[in-house]
C-alpha positions as CSV (number, residue, x, y, z in Angstrom):
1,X,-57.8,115.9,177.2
2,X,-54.7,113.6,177.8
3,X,-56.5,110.2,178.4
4,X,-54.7,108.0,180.7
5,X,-54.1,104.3,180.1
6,X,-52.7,101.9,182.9
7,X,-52.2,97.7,182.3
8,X,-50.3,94.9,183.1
9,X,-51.5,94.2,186.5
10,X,-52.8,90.7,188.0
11,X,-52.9,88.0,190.1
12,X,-49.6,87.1,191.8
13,X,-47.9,85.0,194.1
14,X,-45.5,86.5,197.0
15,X,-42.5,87.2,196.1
16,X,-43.8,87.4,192.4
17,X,-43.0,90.0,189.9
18,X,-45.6,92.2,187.3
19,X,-44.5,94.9,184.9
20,X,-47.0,97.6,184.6
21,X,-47.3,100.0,181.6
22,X,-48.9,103.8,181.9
23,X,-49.9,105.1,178.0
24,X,-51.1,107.4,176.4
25,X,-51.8,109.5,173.0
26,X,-49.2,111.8,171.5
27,X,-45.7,112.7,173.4
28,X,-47.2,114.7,176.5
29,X,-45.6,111.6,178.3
30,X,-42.2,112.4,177.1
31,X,-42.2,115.9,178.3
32,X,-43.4,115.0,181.9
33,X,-42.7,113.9,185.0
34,X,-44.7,111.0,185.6
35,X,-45.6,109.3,189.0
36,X,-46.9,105.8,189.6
37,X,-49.4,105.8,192.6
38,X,-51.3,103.2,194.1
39,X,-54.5,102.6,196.2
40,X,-55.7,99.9,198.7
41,X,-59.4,99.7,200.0
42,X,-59.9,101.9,202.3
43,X,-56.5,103.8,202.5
44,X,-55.1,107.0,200.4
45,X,-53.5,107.0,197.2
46,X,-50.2,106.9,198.1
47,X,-47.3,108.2,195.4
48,X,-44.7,105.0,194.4
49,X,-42.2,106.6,192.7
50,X,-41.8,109.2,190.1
51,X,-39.6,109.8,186.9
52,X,-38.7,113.1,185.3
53,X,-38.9,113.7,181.7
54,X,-34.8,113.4,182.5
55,X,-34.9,109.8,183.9
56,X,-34.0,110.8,187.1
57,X,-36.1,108.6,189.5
58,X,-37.7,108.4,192.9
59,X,-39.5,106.2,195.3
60,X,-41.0,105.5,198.5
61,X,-39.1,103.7,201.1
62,X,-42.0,101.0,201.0
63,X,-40.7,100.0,197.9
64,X,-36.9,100.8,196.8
65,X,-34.9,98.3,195.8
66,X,-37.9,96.2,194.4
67,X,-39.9,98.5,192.0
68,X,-38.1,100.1,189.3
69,X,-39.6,102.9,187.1
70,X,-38.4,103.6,183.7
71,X,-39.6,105.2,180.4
72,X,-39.7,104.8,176.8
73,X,-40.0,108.6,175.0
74,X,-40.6,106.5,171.6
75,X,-43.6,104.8,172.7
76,X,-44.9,107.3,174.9
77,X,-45.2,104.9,177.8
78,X,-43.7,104.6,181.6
79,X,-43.3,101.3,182.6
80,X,-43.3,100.2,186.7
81,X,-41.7,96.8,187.0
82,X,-42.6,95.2,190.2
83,X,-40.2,92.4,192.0
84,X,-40.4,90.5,195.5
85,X,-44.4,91.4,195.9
86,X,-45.9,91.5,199.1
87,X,-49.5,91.3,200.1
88,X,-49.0,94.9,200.9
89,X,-48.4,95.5,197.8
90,X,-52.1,94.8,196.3
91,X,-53.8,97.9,195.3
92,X,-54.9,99.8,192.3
93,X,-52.2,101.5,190.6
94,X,-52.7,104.3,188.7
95,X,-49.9,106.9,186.5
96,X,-50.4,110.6,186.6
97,X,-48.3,114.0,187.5
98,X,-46.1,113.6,190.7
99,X,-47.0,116.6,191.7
100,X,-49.8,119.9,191.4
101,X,-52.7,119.6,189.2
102,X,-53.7,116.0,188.0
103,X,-54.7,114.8,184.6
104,X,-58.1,112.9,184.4
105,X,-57.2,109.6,186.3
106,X,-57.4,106.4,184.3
107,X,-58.9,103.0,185.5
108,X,-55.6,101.9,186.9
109,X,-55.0,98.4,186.9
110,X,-55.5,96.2,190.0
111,X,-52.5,94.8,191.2
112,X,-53.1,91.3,193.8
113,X,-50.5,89.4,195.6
114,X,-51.3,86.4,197.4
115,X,-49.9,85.5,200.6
């Protein structure tokens, strides 16, 4: 069972940055596409942005041009680096498959921006 491991989030100013990391065991990573997705209390998990296993990336307009997605095959790990936070922003992010059938979700790691 791939086992899901999001970190990297915290406590941050407005117009602060965070880099979060998505892991896991073995290369099923690699072979993937791999979507970051967030959720605020009382609201729906919303999909980020995405990466294919090609590097080809996507996002939600609520975001471009300050959250970049990348990945590193090697270490088996997405990364989401986050720029120019807003108090919107604050959520619990998790990583997972953009689309279809889901792997068991992880904790996600809580990401909180400060006005």
């Amino acid at each position: 069972q791939v086992q899901l491991v999001e970190s990297g989030g915290g406590l941050v100013q407005g117009g602060g940055s965070l880099r979060l990391s998505c892991a896991t065991s073995g290369t099923i990573l690699s072979t993937n596409a791999i979507g970051w997705f967030r959720q605020a209390p009382g609201k729906q998990r919303e999909l980020v942005c995405t990466i294919t296993s090609g590097g080809y990336t996507n996002y939600a307009d609520s975001v471009k041009g300050r959250f970049t997605i990348s990945r590193d095959n090697a270490a088996n790990t997405v990364y989401l680096q986050m720029n120019s936070l807003k108090p919107e922003d604050s959520a619990v992010y998790h990583c997972n498959l953009p689309a279809g059938a889901k792997w068991k979700w992880g904790q996600g790691t809580q990401v909180t921006v400060s006005s």
